[in-house]
C-alpha positions in Angstrom: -66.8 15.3 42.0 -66.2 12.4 43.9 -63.5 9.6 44.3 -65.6 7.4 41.8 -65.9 9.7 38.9 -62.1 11.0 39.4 -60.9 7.5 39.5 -62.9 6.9 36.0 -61.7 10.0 34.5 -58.4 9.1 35.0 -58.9 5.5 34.0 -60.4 6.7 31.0 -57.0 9.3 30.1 -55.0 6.1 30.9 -56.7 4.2 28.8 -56.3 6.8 26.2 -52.7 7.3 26.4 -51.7 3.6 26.3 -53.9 3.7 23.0 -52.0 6.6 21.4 -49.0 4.8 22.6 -50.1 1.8 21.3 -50.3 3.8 17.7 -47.4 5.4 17.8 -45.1 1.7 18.5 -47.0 0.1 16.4 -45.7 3.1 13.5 -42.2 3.0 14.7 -42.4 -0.7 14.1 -43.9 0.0 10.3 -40.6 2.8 10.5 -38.3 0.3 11.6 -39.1 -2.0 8.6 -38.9 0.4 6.2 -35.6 1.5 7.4 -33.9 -2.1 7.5 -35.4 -2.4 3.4 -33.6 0.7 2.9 -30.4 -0.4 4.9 -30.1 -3.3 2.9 -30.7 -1.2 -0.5 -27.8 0.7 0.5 -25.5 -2.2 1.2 -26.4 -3.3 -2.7 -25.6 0.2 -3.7 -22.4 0.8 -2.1 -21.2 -2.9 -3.4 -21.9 -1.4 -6.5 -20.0 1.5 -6.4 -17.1 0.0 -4.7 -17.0 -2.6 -7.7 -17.0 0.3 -9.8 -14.2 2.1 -8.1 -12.1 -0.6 -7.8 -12.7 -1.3 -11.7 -11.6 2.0 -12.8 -8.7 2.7 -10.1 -7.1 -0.8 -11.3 -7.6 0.7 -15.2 -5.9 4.2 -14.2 -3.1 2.7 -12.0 0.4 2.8 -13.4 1.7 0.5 -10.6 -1.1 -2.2 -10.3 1.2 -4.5 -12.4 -2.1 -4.6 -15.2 -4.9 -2.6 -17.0 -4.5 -0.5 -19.8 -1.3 1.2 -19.2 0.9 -1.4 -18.9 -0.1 -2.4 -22.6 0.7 1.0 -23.7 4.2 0.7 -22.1 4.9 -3.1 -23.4 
């Protein structure tokens, strides 16, 4: 084999591996999107459930100065 043909044939497995990587960033990318949609379903979520929390820990609280005990106690 000479210089030619081994300077081709490793052209050509550049060329290959900047494709593959070309792939692969371009589905991290894809990942990357998919993973801020889910971030920001999660921020929703734990809104949610911190509402709810607080909701029901200002109902069961004896000290919070409101809620349903402090109508029992009036």
């Amino acid at each position: 084999m000479n210089a030619t043909q081994a300077k081709d044939r490793l052209y050509s497995q550049l060329a290959a591996s900047l494709k593959n990587m070309s792939r692969a960033v371009g589905q991290t990318a894809d990942l990357f999107e998919q993973l801020q949609t889910d971030l920001d379903a999660m921020r929703v979520l734990a809104g949610t459930h911190a509402a709810q929390f607080m909701t029901v820990a200002a109902e069961l609280s004896p000290e919070a100065g409101g809620g349903a005990n402090t109508e029992a106690t009036a």
